[in-house]
N, C-alpha and C positions, 0 to 999 in steps of 0.2 A: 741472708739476702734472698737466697730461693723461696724460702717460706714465704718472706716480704712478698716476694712477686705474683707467688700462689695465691696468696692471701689479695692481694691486688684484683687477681685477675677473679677470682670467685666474687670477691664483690661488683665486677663492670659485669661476670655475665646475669649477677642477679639483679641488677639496675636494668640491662636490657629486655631480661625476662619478665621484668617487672610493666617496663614502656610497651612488650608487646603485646601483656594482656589488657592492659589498657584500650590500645590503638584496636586490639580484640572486640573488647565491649564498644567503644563506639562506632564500628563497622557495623555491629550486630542490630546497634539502636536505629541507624542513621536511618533503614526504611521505617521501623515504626516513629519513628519523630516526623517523617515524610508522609506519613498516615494522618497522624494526629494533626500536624499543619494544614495540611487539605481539610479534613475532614473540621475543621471550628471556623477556616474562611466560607467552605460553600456552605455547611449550614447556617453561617449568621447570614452569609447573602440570601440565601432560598428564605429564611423566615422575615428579611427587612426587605426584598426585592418582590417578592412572590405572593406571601403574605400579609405586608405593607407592614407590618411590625417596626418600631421605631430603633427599640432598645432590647432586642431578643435574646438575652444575655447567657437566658436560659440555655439555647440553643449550641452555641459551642461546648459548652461545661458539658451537656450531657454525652454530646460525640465524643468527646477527651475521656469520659468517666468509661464509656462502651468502650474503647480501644484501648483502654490501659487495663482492663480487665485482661486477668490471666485462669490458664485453665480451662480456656473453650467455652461453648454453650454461652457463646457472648449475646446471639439471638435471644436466646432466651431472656437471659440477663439483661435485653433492650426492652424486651416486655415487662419485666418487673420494676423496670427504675423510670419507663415510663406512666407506667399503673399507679406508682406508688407517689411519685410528684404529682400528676394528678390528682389524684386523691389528696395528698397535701398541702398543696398549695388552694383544695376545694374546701377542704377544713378548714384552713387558716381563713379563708374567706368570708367563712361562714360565722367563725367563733371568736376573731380576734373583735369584729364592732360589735359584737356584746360582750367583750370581759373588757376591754382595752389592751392598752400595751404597756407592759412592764416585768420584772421578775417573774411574777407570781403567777402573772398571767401567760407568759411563756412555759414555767412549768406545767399549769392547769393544759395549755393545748396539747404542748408534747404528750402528755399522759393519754390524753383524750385521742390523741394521733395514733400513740401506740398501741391502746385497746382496741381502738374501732380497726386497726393494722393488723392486728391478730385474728380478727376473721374472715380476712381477704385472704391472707397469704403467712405460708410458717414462713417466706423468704426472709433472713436479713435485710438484703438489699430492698424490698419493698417496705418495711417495716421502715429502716434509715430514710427511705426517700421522703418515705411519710411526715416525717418528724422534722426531717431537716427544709420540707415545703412547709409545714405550719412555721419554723422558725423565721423564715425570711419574710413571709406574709406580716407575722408578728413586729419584725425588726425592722429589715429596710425598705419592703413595700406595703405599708399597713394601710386597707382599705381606707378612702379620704382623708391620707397623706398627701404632703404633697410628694408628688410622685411622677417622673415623668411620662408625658404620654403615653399611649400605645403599651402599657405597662398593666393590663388589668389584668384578672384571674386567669379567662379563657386564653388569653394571650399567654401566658405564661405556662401553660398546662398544654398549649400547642408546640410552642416552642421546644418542649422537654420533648413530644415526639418528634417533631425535627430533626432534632440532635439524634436521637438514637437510630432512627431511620438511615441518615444518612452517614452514621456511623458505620454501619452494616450495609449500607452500598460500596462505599471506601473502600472495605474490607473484601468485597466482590470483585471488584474496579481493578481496586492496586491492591494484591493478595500479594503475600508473601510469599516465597517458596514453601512448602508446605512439608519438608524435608531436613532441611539446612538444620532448624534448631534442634528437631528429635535426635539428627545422626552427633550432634554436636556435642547432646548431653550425653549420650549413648557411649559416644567415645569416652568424656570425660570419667562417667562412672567406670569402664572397663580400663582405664589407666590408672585409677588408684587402685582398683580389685587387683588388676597385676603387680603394682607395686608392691600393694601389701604381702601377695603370695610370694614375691620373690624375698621379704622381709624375713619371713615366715621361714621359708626356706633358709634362709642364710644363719638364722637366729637357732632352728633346731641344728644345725652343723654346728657351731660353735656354744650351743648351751646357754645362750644369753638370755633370758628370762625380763630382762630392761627390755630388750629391742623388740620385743611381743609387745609387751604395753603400748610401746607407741604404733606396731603396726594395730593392735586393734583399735586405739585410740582415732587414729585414720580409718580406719574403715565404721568404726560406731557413724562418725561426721559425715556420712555419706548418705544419711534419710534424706537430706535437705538435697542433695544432687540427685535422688530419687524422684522426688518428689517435682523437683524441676523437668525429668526426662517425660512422666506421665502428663504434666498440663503442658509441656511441648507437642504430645503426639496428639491432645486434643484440639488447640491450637491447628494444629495443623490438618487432620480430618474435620474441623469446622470451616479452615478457607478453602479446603477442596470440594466441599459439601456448598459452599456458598456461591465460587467464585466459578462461572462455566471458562476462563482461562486456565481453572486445573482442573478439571474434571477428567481429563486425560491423563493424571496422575494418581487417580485415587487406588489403583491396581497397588502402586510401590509405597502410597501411605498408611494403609490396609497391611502389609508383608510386612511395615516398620511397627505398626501396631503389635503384629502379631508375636515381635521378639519379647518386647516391654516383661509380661511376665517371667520368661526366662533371665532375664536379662537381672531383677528384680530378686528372683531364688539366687543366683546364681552370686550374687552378693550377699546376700543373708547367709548365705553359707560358708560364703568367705570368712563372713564375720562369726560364726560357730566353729572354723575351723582351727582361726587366731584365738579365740579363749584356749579351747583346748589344748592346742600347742604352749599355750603359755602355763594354764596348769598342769602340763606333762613336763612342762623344763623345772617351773617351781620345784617339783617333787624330784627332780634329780632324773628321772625316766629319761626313755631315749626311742626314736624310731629308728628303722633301717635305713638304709643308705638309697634301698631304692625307692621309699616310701616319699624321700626328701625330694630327690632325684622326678619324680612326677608329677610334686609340686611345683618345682623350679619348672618343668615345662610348661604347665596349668597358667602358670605367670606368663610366661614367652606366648602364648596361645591368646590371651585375654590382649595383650599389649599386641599381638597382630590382630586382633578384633580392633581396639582401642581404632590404632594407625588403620584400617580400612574402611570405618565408617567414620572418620574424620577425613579422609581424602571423598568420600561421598561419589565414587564412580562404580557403577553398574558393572562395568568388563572388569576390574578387579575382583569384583565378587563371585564373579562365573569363573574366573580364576582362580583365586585363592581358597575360596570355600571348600571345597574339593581335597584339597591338601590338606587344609586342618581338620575338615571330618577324618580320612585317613589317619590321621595324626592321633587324635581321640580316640577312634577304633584299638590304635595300638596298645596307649595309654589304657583302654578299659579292661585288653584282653591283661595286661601286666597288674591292675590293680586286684588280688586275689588275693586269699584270705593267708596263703603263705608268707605276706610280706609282715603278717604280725604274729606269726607263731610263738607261743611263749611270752606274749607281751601284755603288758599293763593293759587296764581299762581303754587310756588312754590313747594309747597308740590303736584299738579298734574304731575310735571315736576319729580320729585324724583320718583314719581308711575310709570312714564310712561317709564322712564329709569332702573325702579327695573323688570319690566314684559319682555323689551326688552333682560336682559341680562337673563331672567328665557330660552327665546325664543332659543341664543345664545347657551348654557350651554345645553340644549337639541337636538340641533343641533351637537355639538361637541359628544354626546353620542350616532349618529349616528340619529336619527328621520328627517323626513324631514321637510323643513319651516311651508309648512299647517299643519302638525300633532304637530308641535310644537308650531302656534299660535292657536291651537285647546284645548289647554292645560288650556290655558288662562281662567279664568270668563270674563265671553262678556263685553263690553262697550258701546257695540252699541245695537239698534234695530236690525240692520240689518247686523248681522256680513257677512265678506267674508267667513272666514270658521267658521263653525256649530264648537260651542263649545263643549266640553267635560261635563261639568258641565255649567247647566243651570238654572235659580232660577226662574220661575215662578211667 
């Protein structure tokens, strides 16, 4: 009946855990839906109110396509997808009342789209815009068609800068926090690096050689969480750069940029240091006790990064930082070449990936590279930079 119960309650708190990330995701969405809804009413009004445009349809579609754009450099990205329906819908106008409309003849534009697309712009997104304005030209507004008013070429090739314009006012207007998502993915990526090292840890105590696969298996899956933290900090140094309501933040989204790289090694290394723990367990090999024992703090360290920039408060940081550089310091002076005396390949490869992410993990706390491999116990004769601690 205990087990029953165990067993009970593990599945209600993974039901729960399940409802929170949910209620997660659509907190996170609810401003950018509140983006995009603004931003497809006022530009259909500015292009039928303003412009007298009947059926501007153009106009929202392009502000939706601007704000749903990830990755930053959405500016930019307004001038290519308005360049490129331009141009597209200028082709289509041009080429569909002499070929007509049909298969063939939609192939023959598209082609004709993409070539003449390829010496404007290497853009995708200019190239697509191109192709998919000769398509609708071709399809649902083919020049004397019937076609409702207000519907002609110019019209439609205004309308697409419309949209984009006012997409990147939006975005000025009603900016994001320009913080929230970076610190968000930042954390997430530093609670799996911690998991995994505390895996890693528990796996070289007890020899298991299974329980490495799956922590490297977890930390391999972690590009895609990478990949999300970098187009978060551009995201966010583009509505700071846009929006004069954050311009007063761009000092802390600047300092959030600046970890990304470390932040980035520092996981990469995670994941070099789980292969090779796992082919040191396959082969029956072993490290030292303290070797483990630095790991398992390395873990505790990443998972107090994790929990600090997931609470996203400035006076914790002036607080906390301070301790875990200390913390690191200690951890670099103990990481020394004694801990693998007499040991396999392997276990130099585990050292040499424990000091790498001490280097990282210091970095991210703001010190710079030489003050952070100066942290280190030397290994050399002749180090590059003059250690901190030196044993005679």
């Amino acid at each position: 009946m205990a087990k029953e119960r165990l067993n009970t309650l593990d599945r209600l708190r993974t039901v729960d855990k399940s409802l929170a990330s949910r209620m997660g995701r659509v907190r996170k969405r609810t401003w950018a839906i509140t983006q995009q809804a603004v931003a497809a009413g006022a530009s259909y009004w500015v292009a039928q109110e303003v412009f007298g445009h009947k059926f501007p349809f153009f106009a929202p579609i392009a502000a939706i396509i601007i704000l749903g754009m990830t990755g930053g450099d959405r500016l930019r990205r307004a001038v290519e997808m308005s360049l490129g329906c331009i141009v597209g819908v200028g082709l289509g106008d041009l080429l569909v009342p002499l070929l007509g409309s049909g298969p063939w003849q939609i192939a023959v534009a598209v082609a004709c789209a993409l070539v003449f697309g390829s010496f404007i712009s290497k853009s995708p997104l200019v190239n697509n815009q191109i192709a998919i304005g000769s398509i609708l030209i071709a399809t649902i507004m083919p020049p004397g068609g019937i076609t409702p008013a207000g519907t002609g070429g110019p019209d439609r090739m205004i309308d697409a800068v419309i949209g984009s314009t006012v997409g990147i006012l939006v975005i000025a207007i009603l900016p994001d926090n320009p913080l929230n998502a970076g610190r968000q993915e930042i954390s997430k990526v530093m609670a799996i690096a911690s998991s995994v090292l505390d895996d890693v840890a528990e796996a070289l105590r007890s020899r298991d050689a299974r329980s490495l696969a799956n922590a490297l298996q977890a930390v391999r899956d972690t590009q895609g969480d990478i990949n999300s933290m970098l187009d978060s900090a551009k995201v966010g140094r583009e509505a700071s750069t846009l929006s004069p309501l954050l311009w007063g933040s761009r000092r802390r989204v600047r300092s959030l940029e600046r970890i990304l790289g470390p932040v980035d090694n520092a996981v990469r290394n995670v994941r070099v240091l789980a292969r090779r723990s796992r082919v040191l367990t396959e082969d029956g090999d072993t490290v030292s006790d303290e070797q483990i024992e630095i790991i398992s703090e390395l873990s505790g360290i990443l998972l107090s990064f994790s929990e600090l920039y997931e609470r996203g408060a400035e006076v914790s940081e002036a607080v906390e930082i301070p301790n875990i550089v200390n913390q690191l310091r200690r951890l670099g002076a103990r990481a020394n070449m004694s801990l693998v005396k007499g040991r396999v390949l392997s276990a130099h490869v585990v050292l040499a990936q424990t000091r790498s992410i001490i280097v990282d993990l210091l970095e991210i706390c703001g010190m710079s590279r030489p003050s952070s491999l100066a942290v280190l116990a030397p290994t050399s004769r002749t180090p590059a930079y003059p250690p901190e601690v030196w044993d005679d």
